[in-house]
ZAPAKOL-765051 format. One record per residue (C-alpha): residue in one letter; x, y, z negated. Coordinates in pm, whole numbers, plus 32768, in hexadecimal, padded with zeros to 4 digits. Layout:
BEGIN
+--------+------+------+------+
! residu !    X !    Y !    Z !
+--------+------+------+------+
!      A !    X !    Y !    Z !
...
+--------+------+------+------+
//
This chain:
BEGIN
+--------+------+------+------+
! residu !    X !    Y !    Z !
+--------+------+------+------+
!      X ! C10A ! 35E1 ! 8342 !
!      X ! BFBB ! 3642 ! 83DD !
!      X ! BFAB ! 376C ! 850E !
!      X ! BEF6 ! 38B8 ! 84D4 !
!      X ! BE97 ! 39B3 ! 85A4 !
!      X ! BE77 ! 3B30 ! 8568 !
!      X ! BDD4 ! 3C1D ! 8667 !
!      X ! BE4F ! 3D8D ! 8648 !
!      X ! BD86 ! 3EC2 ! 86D1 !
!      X ! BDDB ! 404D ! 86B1 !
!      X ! BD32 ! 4108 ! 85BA !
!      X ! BD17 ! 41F7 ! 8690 !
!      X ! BCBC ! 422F ! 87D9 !
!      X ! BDAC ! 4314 ! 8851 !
!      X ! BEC6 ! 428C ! 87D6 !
!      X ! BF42 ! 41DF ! 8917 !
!      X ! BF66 ! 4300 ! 89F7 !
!      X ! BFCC ! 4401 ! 88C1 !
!      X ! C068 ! 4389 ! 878D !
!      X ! C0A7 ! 4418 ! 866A !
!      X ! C21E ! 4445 ! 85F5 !
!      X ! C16A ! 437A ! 84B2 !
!      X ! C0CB ! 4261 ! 8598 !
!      X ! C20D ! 4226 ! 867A !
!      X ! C2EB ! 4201 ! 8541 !
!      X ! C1E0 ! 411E ! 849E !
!      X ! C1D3 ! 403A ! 85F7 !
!      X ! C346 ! 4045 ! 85EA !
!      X ! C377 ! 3FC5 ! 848D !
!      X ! C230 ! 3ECC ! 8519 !
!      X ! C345 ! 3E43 ! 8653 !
!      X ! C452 ! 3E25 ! 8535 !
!      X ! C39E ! 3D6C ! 8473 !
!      X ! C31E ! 3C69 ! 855F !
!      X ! C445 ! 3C46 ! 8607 !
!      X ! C4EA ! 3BE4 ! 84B6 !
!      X ! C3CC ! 3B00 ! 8481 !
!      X ! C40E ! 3A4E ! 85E5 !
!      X ! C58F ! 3A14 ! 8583 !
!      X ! C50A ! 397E ! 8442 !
!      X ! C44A ! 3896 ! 84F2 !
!      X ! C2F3 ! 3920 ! 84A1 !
!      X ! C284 ! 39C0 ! 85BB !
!      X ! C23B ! 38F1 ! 86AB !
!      X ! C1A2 ! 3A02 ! 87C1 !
!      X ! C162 ! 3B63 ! 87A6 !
!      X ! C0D5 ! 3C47 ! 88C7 !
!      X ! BFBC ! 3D4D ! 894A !
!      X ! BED7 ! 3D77 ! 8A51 !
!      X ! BF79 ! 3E6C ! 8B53 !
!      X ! BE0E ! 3F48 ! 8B76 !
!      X ! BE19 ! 4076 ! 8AB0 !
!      X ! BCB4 ! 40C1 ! 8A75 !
!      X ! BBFC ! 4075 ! 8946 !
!      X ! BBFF ! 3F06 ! 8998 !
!      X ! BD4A ! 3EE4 ! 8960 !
!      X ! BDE5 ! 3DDA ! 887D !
!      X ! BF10 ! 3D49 ! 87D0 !
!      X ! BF19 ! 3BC7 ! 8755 !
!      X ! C04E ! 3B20 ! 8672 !
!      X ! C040 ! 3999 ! 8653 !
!      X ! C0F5 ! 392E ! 8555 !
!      X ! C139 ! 37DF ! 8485 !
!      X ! C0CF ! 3813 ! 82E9 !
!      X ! C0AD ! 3712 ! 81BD !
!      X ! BF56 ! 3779 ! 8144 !
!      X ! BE36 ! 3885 ! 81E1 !
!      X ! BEA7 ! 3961 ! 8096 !
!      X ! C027 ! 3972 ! 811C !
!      X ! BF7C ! 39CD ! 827C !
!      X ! BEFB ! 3AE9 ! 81F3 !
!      X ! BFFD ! 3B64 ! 8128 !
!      X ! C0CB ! 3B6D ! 826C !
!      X ! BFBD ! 3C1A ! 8331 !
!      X ! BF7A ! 3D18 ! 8201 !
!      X ! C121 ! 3D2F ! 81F8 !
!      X ! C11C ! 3DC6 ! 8365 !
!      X ! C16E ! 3F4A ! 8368 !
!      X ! C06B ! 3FB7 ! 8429 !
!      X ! BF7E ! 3ED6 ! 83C1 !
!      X ! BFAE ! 3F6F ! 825A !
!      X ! BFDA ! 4099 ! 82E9 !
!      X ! BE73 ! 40B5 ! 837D !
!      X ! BEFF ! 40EF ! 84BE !
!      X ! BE90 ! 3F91 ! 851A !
!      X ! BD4E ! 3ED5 ! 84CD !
!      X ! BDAE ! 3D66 ! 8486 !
!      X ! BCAD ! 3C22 ! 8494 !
!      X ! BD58 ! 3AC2 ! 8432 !
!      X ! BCF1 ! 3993 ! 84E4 !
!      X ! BD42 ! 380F ! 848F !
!      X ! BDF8 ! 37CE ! 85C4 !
!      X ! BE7C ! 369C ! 8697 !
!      X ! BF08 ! 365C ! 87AD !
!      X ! BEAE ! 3587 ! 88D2 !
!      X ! BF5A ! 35B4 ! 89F4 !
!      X ! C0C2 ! 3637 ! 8A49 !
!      X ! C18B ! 3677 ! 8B85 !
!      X ! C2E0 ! 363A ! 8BAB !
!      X ! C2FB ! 3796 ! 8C5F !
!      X ! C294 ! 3825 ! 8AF4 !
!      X ! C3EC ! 3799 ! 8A8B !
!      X ! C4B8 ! 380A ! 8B9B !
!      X ! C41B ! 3984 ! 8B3E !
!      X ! C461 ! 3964 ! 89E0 !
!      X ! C5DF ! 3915 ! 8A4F !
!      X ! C5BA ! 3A48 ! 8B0F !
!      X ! C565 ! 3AFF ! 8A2F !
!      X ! C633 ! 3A97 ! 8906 !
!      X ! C777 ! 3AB3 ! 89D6 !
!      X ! C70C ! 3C25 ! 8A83 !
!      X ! C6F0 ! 3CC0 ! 8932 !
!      X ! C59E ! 3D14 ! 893C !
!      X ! C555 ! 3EA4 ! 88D8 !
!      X ! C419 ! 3F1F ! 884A !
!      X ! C33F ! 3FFD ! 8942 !
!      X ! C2FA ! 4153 ! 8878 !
!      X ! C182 ! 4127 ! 8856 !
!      X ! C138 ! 3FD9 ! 88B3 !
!      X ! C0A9 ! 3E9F ! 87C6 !
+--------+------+------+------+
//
């Protein structure tokens, strides 16, 4: 299975610091769905920058048979077909790993993790 990368970005400016009640459900159903992805086995890594200007960004690594499945699961993404989120693909591979990216993930996994209302 090869690696792909996709990098998310807002739409719209504003919609860090003020949401819409359409945008937070949309990034909602966006958590849900890549959460469900990571139990599947899928996801490898999903995350955003912590700046909320207009450089902001999202990115999803994820494991795929073919650059066509990658995008189906990119396209698949709420917000992404929402239009809340502009989404670019990327063949993807990894190099380098630390161990303390493990011991997060167990973290994580075992804490329950929650999605924050407006965040990628």
């Amino acid at each position: 299975m090869a690696q792909y990368l996709y990098r998310i970005r807002p739409v719209r400016v504003g919609f860090l610091t003020d949401p819409t009640a359409e945008e937070s459900a949309r990034v909602s159903e966006h958590f849900a769905y890549l959460k469900d992805l990571t139990h599947r086995g899928t996801v490898l890594l999903a995350g955003r920058t912590q700046n909320e200007d207009d450089a902001t960004f999202g990115i999803v690594l994820f494991e795929a048979d073919s650059m066509e499945e990658a995008e189906t699961i990119m396209r698949r993404d709420p917000a992404v077909h929402a239009g809340v989120f502009q989404a670019e693909l990327f063949p993807y591979e990894i190099a380098l790993v630390s161990p303390r990216l493990a011991e997060q993930a167990l973290r994580l996994n075992a804490g329950g993790v929650t999605a924050p209302s407006s965040r990628a």
